[in-house]
N, C-alpha and C positions, 0 to 999 in steps of 0.2 A: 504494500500500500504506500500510498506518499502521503507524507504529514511534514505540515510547518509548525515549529513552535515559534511562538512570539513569545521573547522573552529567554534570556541564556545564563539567567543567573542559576541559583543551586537546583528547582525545582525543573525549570526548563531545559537545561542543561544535562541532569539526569533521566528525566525523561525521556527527551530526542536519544540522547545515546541508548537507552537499553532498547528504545522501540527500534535503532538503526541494528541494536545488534541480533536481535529476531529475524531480522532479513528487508525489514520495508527501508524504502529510502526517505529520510528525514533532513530537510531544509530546516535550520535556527537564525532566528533571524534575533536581533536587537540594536537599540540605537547607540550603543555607543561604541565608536566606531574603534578605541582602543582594546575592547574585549572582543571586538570580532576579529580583529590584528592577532593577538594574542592567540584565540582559538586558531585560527586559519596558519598558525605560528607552530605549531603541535601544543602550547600550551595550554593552563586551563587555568580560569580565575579564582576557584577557587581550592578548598582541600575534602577531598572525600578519598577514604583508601580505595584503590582498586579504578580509580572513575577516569584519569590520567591515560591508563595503559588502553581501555575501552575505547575513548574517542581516539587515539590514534590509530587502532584499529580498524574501527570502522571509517575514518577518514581516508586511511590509505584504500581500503573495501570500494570505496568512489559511494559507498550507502550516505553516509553523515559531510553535510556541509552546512557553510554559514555564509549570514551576508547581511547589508545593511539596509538591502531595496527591499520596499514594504511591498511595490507592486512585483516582484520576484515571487515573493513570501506568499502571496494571497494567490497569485495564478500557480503558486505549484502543489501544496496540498489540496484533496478532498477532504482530507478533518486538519482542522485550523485549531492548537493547542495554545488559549491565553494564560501564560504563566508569569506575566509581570508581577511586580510588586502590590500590596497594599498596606501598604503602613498607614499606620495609626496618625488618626486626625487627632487636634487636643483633646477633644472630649473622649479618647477614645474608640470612635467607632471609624472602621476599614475605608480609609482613602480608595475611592474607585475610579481616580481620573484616569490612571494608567487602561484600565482593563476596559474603560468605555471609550478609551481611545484607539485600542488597540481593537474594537469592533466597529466603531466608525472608519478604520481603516480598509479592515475586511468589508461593507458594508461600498464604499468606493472603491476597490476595484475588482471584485468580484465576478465571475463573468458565467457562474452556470452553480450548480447545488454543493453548497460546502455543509458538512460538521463542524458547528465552533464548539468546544469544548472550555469551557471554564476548568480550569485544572488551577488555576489561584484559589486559596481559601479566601472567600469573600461569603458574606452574609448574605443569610434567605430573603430573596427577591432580587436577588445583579440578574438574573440568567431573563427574568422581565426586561431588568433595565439593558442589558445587552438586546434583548433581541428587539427591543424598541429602540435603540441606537442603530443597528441594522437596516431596520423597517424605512426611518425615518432619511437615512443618508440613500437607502434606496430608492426610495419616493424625492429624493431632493435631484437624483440623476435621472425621473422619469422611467425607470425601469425595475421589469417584476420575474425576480427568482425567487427559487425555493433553497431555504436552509431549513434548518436545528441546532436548534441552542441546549445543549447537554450539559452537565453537570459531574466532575468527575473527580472529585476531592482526592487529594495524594496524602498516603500516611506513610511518610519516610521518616525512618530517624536517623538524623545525621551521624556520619560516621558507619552507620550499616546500611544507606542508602541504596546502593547495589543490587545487594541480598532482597531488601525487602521491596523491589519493583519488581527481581526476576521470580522469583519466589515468594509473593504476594500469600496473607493470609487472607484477604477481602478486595473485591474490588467495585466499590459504589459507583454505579452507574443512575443517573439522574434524568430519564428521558420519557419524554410524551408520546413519539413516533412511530412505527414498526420500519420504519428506512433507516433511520439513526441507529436503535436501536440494533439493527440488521450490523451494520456498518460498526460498532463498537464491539458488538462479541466476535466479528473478525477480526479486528485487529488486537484484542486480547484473549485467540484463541490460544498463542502459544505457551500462553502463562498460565493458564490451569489444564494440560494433558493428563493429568493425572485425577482431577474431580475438579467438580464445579465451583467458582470462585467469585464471579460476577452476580452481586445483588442488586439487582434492579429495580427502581422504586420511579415516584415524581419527582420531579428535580428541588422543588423545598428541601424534601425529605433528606435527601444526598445531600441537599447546602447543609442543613443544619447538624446532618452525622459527622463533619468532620468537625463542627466548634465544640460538639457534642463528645465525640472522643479526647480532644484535647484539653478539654474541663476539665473532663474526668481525671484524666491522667494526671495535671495538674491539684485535684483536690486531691488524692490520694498522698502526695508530696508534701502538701502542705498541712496536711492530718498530721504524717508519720512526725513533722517537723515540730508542729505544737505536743505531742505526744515524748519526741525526744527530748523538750524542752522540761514538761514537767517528767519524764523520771528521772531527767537527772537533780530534780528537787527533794524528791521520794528517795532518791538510793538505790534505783531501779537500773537496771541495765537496758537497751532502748533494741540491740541485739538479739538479746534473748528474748524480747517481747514480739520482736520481728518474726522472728524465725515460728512463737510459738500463736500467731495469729495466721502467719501467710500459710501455714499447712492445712489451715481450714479451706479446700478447695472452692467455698465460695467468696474468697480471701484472696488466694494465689500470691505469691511474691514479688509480683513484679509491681514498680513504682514503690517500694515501702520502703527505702534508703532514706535515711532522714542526712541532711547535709544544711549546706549553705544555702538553701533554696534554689528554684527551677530561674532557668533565663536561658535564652538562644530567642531562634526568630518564630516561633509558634508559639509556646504556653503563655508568654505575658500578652503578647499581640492581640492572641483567641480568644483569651479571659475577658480581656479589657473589651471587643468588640464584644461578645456573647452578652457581658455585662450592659454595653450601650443598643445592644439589639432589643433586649429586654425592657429597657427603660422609654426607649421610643417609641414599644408596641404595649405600655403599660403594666410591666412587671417587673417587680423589684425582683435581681438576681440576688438574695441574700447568702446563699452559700458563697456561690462566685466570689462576692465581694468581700466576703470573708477568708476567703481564699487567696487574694492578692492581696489583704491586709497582711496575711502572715507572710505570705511570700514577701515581704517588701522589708519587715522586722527580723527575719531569717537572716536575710543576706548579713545584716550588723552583727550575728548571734557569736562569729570568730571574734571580733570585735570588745563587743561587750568582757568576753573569755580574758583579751591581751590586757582592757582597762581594769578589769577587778585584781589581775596580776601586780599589774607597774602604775596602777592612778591615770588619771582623766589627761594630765600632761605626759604626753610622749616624745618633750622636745629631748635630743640626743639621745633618742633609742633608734637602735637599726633592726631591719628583720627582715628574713630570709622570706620570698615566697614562692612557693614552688604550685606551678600552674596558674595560667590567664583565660584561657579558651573554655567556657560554659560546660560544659564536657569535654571527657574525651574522645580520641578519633575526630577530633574538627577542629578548624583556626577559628570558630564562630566567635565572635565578642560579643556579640548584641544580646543586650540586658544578661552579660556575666558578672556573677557574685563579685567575684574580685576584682571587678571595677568600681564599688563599694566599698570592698572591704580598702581599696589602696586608696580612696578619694579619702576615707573616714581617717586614716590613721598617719597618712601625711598632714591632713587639716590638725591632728592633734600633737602636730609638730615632728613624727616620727620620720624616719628615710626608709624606705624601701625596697629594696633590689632582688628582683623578680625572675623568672625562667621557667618555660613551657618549651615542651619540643617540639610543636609546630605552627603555635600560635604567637610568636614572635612578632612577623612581621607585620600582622596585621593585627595587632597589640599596639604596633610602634605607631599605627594610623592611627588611630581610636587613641590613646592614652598620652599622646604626645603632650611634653609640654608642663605635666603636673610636676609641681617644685617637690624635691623631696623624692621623687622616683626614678626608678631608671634598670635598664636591661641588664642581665647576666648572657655570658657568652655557654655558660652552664650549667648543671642544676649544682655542682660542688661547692664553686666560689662565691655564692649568693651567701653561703653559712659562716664563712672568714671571720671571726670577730661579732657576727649578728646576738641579737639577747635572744632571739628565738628565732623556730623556723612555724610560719603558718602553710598548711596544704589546704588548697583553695579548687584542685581537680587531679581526678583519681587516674592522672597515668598509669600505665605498667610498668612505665620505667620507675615510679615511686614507690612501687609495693617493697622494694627487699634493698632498699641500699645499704652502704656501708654504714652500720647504726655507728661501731668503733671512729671513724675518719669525721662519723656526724660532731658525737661528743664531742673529738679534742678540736673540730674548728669552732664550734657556736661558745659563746663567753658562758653558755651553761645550760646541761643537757636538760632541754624544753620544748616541746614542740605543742602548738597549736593544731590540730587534726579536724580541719572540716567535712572531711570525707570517710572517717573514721576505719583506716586503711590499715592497721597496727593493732596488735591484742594488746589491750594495756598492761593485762598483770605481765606479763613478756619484756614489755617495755620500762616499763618499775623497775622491775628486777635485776635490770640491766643499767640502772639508776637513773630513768632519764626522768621527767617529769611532765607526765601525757594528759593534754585536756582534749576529749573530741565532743562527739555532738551528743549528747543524752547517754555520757557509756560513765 
């Protein structure tokens, strides 16, 4: 099949590549004319493992190309993939100029029946306001075709992006049609060979299961967090509480890591619109908003740990951090804890000096500039003389370091543990002195 995405940032970018590596030929189109250099370079904008090696292969394949012409883009797929951004307006709710730009575009030069596909998370009712963008730029050139506007929510998580397109556990389809329709379980036949995968519902339906999934995901985070918060009041272990809730299979384990709190480019985005979806259509999200309350007190929670240590003044104290990137497996900064936790504790006069091993560089965009901080070349030398080390994201390269080489560089063996990555009694014993999250 041929398909254009519009749009070549993470979502569209991973998209196009796994649909070019099934066999269909895939056009990516986006405006800025440095990332289509860079793709068309063998590069990639951003970091996802495995996702590098894929567009070069399918680039050389002659399947996967990119380019900057919109009328290119729109005369060469039959399904048209809008995967531009939406970010957050002030009030919080989903900016859609990109996405109804990016249909007024398809809408002018169009020349016979496309699938547009909403593939950006955008809230219940765009897939209206798209195909009324359409209608109306169609009616303004005097000419009458036939589309569908479909609904196709992506649930990747960064860092396992790859895996979780090729090997999809769900895949929501949001469509009115039997041609759409027809046209979407072909081109997502090669992803369920083995059993059926595609749930197909009204396009509402599909918009709101993904803000819906991501709530969720999100409140669970922010339970376990207020949860590790008060055992570690109690005397409670926040681990063994973990372990002995999430074997309740109506429980399951996944999401119940309590930490620094959630941030990347979905959970605070999602929350915040779901929240203003609600408010607009007359319903207070009271969980939700309970839910970015904690998340937002979370992130301070290392914080708080390093002030009840050393006092509310941290001028001439230094500290090792190890991790920038929201998780691991990604350079994502957007809405990362430790741009928090290093805003909070340089304002309280401390210095900083930081190291992540992949999220450096676009660390060094985002974070420039703040007095008081600054790069490590790597994770050893950040400990040199520091009063402690804080861990802000749960590399593998941070699970087993030299605990010996930690002691005699840090002025005294301490670690702050956001991610609570270490057995304490282990680490006691070994005389460091271990605070993490609820343990």
């Amino acid at each position: 099949m041929k398909i254009t995405v519009i749009g070549s940032g993470y979502v569209g970018l991973v998209t196009g590549t796994c649909l070019a590596e099934v066999g269909n030929h895939v056009l990516c189109l986006d405006v800025d004319p440095a990332k289509i250099a860079m793709l068309q370079a063998g590069g990639i904008p951003i970091y996802e493992p495995g996702l590098e090696e894929m567009v070069k292969r399918n680039v050389a394949a002659g399947r996967l190309s990119f380019t900057t012409d919109v009328a290119e883009s729109v005369a060469f797929g039959d399904i048209q993939f809008i995967a531009v951004g939406t970010p957050p307006d002030e009030d919080g709710s989903a900016d859609l100029q990109y996405v109804l730009a990016a249909a007024r575009n398809i809408g002018q030069h169009m020349d016979g029946y496309k699938v547009i596909v909403d593939k950006s998370t955008v809230p219940v009712g765009t897939a209206d306001k798209v195909n009324a963008a359409i209608a109306a730029t169609l009616a303004a050139r005097g000419v009458s075709l036939d589309y569908s506007v479909v609904s196709n929510p992506e649930f990747l998580k960064e860092g396992a992006a790859i895996e979780d397109f090729m090997k999809p556990d769900r895949i929501v389809v949001g469509a009115g049609d039997e041609r759409a329709i027809d046209m979407m379980r072909r081109l997502y036949a090669p992803f369920q060979r083995s059993h059926e995968r595609i749930l197909f519902m009204d396009v509402r339906s599909a918009e709101l299961t993904k803000y819906a999934a991501n709530a969720m995901l999100a409140t669970r985070i922010s339970f376990m967090n207020e949860l590790a918060n008060l055992a570690e009041t109690l005397g409670a272990d926040i681990e063994l509480v973990r372990k002995g809730i999430g074997s309740d299979p109506r429980i399951g384990y996944h999401f119940l890591y309590p930490g620094t709190g959630y941030g990347g480019s979905c959970f605070p985005k999602d929350v915040k619109a779901l929240v203003a979806t609600g408010r607009d259509n007359g319903h207070a999200m009271r969980v939700l908003t309970a839910v970015e309350a904690a998340n937002d007190a979370q992130k301070l929670r290392l914080v708080e740990k390093v002030v009840a240590k050393f006092g509310a003044d941290l001028t001439g104290r230094r500290f090792a951090l190890w991790g920038l990137a929201f998780k691991p497996n990604t350079d994502d900064m957007r809405e990362a804890p430790s741009r928090v936790i290093v805003d909070e504790l340089t304002r309280r006069g401390a210095q900083v000096l930081a190291f992540d091993p992949v999220a450096m560089h676009e660390a060094s965009r985002t974070m420039a500039g703040i007095a008081g901080f600054a790069f490590a070349d790597d994770m050893m030398s950040p400990l040199d003389g520091a009063d402690a080390l804080l861990i802000a994201t749960e590399w593998k390269a941070f699970r087993s370091p030299d605990f010996g080489e930690l002691k005699r560089l840090l002025l005294q063996p301490l670690i702050f543990d956001g991610r609570n990555m270490y057995d304490p009694a282990w680490l006691r014993a070994q005389g460091f002195e271990y605070h993490a999250i609820g343990r």
